[in-house]
C-alpha positions as CSV (number, residue, x, y, z in Angstrom):
1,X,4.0,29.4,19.2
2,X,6.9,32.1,18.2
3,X,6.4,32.4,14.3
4,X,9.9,32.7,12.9
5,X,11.2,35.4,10.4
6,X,12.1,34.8,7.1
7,X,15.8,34.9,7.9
8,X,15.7,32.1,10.9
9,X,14.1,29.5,8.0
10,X,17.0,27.5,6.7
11,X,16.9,24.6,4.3
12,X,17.0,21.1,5.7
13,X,15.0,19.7,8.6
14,X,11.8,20.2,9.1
15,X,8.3,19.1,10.7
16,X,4.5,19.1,9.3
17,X,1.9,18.7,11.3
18,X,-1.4,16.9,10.1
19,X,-4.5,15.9,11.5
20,X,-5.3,12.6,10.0
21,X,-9.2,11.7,9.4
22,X,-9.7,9.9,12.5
23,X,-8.5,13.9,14.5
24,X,-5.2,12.2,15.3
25,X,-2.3,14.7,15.4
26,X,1.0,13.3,13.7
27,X,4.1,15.1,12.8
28,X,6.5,13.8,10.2
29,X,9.3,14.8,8.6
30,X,9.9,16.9,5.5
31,X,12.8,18.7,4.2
32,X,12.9,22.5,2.9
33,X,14.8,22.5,-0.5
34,X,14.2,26.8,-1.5
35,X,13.2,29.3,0.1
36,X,11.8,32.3,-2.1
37,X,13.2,35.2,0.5
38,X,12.0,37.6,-1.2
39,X,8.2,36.5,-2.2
40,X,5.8,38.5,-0.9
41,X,2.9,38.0,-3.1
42,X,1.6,34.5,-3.0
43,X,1.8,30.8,-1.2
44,X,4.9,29.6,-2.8
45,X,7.4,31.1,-0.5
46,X,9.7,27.8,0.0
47,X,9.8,24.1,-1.5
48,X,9.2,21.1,0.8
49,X,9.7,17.4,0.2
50,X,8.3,14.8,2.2
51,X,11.2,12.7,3.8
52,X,9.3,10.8,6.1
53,X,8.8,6.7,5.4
54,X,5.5,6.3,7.1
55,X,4.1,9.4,5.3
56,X,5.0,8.1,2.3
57,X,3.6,4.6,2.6
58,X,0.5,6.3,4.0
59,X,0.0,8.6,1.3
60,X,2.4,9.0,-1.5
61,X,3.0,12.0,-0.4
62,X,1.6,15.7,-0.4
63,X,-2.7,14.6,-0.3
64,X,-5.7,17.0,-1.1
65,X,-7.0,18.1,3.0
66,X,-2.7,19.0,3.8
67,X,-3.4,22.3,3.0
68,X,-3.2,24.6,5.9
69,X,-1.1,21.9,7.8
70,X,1.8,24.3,9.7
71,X,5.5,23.7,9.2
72,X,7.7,23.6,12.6
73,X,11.4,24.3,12.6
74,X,13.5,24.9,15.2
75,X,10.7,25.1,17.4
76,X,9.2,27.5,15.1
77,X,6.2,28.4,13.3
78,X,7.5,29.2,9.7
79,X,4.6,28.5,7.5
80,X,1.9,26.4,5.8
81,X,1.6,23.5,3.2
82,X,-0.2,25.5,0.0
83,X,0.4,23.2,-2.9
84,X,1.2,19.9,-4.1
85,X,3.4,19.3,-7.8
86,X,1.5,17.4,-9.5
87,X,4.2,15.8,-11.7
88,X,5.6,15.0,-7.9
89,X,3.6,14.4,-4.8
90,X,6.4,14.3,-2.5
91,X,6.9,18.2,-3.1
92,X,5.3,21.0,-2.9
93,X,5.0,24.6,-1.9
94,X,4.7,25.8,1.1
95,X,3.8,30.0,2.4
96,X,5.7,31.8,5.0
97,X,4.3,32.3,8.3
98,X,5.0,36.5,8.0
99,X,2.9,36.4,5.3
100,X,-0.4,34.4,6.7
101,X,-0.2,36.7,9.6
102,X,0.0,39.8,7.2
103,X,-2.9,38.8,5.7
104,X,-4.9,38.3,9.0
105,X,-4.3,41.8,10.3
106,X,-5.6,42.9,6.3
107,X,-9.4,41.7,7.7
């Protein structure tokens, strides 16, 4: 999958992909609310919020194991799930894509 730039990330719209327990892939909906252009040194490069119903009845929200779960926009890879706030389970932060793949090619 293309991984977008930083630039080609706009707020709004969204998808996250998780693998539930049972190794079933679902996507559902969450929303970017910031994006951190100009972070470059660690995971909280934009703010989600989970939008979608079924999510939220499922979980409450962001859940320990969503960590690592990619972010799709625009058909897209812009980043990963990194954090949960604690005072609000339906956000959290989320690190670009440019920046995981920086940190491969350091290895």
């Amino acid at each position: 999958m293309e991984i977008a730039t930083r630039e080609e990330i706009k707020l709004g719209k969204a998808t996250l992909m998780w693998i539930s327990n049972d190794r079933t892939k679902i996507e559902f909906e969450i929303e970017i609310e910031k994006i951190f252009l100009n972070n470059n040194e660690d995971n909280k490069s934009m703010l989600i919020k989970v939008k979608d119903k079924e999510l939220l009845e499922k979980t409450g929200g962001i859940i320990q194991g969503m960590s690592g779960s990619p972010i799709i926009q625009n058909g897209k890879f812009i980043g990963a799930v990194t954090n949960v706030l604690v005072n609000d389970p339906t956000q959290g932060y989320a690190v670009f894509g440019d920046i995981m793949i920086k940190e491969m090619h350091k290895k």
